[in-house]
C-alpha positions in Angstrom: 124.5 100.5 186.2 125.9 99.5 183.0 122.2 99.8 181.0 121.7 103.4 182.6 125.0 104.4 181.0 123.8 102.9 178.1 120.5 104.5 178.1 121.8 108.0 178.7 124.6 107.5 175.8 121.6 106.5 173.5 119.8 109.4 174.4 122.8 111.9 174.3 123.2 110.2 170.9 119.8 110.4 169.7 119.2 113.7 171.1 122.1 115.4 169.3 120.9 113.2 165.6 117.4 115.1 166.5 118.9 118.9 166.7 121.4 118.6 163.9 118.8 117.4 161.5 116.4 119.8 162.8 118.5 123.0 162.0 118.0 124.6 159.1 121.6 125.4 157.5 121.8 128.8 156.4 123.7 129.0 153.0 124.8 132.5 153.2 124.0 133.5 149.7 124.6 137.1 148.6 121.6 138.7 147.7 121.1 139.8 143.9 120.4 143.1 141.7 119.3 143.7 138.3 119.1 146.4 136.2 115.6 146.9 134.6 115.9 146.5 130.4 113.7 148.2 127.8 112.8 151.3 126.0 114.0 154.3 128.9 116.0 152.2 131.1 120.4 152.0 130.1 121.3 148.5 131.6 124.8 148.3 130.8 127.8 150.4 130.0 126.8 153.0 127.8 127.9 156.0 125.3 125.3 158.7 126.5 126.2 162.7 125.5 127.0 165.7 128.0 123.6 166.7 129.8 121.5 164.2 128.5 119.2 162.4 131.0 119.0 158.7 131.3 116.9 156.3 133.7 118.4 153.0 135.5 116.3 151.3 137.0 117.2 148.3 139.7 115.5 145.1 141.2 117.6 143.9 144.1 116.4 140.7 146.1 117.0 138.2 148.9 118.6 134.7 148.2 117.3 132.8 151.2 113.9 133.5 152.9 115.1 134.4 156.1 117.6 136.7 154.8 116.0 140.3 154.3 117.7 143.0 152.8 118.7 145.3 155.1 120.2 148.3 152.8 120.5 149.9 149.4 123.2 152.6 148.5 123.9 154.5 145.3 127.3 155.7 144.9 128.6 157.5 142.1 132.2 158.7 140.9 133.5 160.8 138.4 136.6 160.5 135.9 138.1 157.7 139.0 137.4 160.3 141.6 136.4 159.8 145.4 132.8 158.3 145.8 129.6 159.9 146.3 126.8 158.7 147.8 123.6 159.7 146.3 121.1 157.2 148.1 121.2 155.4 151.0 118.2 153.8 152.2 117.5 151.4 155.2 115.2 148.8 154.1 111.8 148.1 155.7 110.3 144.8 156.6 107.6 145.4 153.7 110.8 145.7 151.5 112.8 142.7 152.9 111.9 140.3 150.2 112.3 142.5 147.0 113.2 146.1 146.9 113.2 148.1 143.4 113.5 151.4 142.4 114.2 154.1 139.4 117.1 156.9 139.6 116.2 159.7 136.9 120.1 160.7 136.4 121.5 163.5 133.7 125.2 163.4 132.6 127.4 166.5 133.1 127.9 169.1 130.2 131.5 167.7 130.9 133.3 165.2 128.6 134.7 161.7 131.2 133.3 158.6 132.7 130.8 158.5 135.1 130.5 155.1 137.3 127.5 154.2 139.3 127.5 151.3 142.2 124.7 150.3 143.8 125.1 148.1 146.8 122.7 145.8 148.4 123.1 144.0 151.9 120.8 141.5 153.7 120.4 140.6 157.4 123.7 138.2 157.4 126.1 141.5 156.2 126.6 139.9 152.7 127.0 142.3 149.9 126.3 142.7 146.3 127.4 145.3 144.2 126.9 146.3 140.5 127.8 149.2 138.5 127.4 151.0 135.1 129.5 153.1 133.5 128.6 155.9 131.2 130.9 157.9 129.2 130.2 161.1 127.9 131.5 161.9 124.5 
């Protein structure tokens, strides 16, 4: 009786060492964004006159391969005002991995800041945001 107990409590044991090892551990990384640099793209706070256009363009990807983004929003405020949302897009599996796109934006004919955030999330509901901020002269 005793080497049956025994047995079984090397096997629960064993059993237990086999599924904790074999799990991977997710490390609930935030997914990242970043703006695209170079000639036509503003990448950081910027000094840009009234009713001027402007291009920022964004590169947001997963951390961890299982870990998809899920959704992409573009807010945008002006002068400290109440949000606006000017895209929100739900992510396909194609664009899981790596999602990037350009927003063609013009500032108003109206001296103030303007702040853009755009917001990434992936499968596990952890966000990244980034913003610029353009004032207009």
């Amino acid at each position: 009786m005793k080497i049956i107990l025994k047995t079984s409590i090397l096997f629960l044991v064993l059993a237990f060492g086999t599924i904790s090892f074999s799990c991977e551990k997710d490390e609930m990384m935030p997914p990242t964004i970043d703006f695209t640099t170079g000639t036509g793209y503003t990448s950081a706070d910027s000094h840009i006159a009234l009713d001027t256009d402007f291009k920022i363009g964004i590169t947001a990807k997963r951390t961890e391969d299982k870990d998809d983004l899920k959704t992409f929003v573009v807010t945008r405020t002006y002068d400290g005002g109440a949000e606006t949302t000017i895209d929100n897009i739900t992510l396909t599996s194609a664009q899981g991995a790596e999602f990037t796109k350009d927003y063609d934006l013009t500032t108003r004919n109206t001296a103030g800041t303007e702040k853009y955030s755009f917001t990434v999330t992936n499968r596990d509901g952890l966000i990244t945001t980034k913003t610029i901020t353009i004032t207009v002269p």
